[in-house]
Each structure stands twice: as C-alpha cells, then as structure tokens.
N, C-alpha and C positions, 0 to 999 in steps of 0.2 A: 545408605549408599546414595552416592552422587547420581541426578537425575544426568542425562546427557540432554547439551544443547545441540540442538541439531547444525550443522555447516550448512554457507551458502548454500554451495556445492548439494549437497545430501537436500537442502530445500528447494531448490531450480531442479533435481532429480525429478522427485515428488511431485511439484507442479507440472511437469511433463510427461509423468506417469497417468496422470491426472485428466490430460486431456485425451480428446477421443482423436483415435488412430488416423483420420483424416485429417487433425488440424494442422493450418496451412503456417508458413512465415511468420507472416502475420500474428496469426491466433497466439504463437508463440511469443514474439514480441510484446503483442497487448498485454499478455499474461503476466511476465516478468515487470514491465515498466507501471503496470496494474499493482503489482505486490512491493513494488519499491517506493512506487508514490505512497501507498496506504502506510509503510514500514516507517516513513518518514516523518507524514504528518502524525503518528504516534509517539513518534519519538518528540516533535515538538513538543506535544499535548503533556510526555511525560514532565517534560525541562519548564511547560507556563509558557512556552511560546504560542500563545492563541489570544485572540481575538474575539470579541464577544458577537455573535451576530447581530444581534441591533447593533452594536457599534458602526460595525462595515456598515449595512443596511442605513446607518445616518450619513459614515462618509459618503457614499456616493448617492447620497440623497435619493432615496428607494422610501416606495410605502412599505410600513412595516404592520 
C-alpha cells in the first residue's frame, strides 16, 4: 500500500494544531514562513544547490 503524502493544507493544519491555544498572528506567521524557508533550503540541498561554508566564509572574507 501507497504511503499517503500529506497536503499543504493537511500540513499548515498540523502545524496549527501544534501550537499552543494562546499563539498570537504572529507566532502563526513565524511558523509557516519558518517551515517554508527550511522546505526550501532542502529542496536546494536535494537539487546541489549549496554552497560550501568556507567557501561563503572566504567570500566575504570572515575568519574561518
């Protein structure tokens, strides 16, 4: 049997299920734009799109 992927929808649920009954606008927001940035920078990570840290770290001329 087919596992099921979960939808957006069905995972923004989840995440709001998740928070506690006081959180604000906000908390909401962070949450969502928290789980879209991390969704994204993985999906790079899957495709090679990354960057070595020393690399950056020499572009902009940082101790490494």
């Amino acid at each position: 049997m087919a596992s099921h992927t979960p939808t957006t929808k069905e995972q923004a649920r989840a995440l709001l299920e998740n928070l506690p009954d006081d959180a604000t606008w906000d908390d909401i927001v962070y949450e969502l734009a928290a789980r879209r940035s991390i969704e994204l920078g993985l999906a790079d990570a899957e495709q090679g799109r990354v960057t070595d840290a020393r690399a950056v770290r020499r572009e902009l001329r940082l101790r490494t």
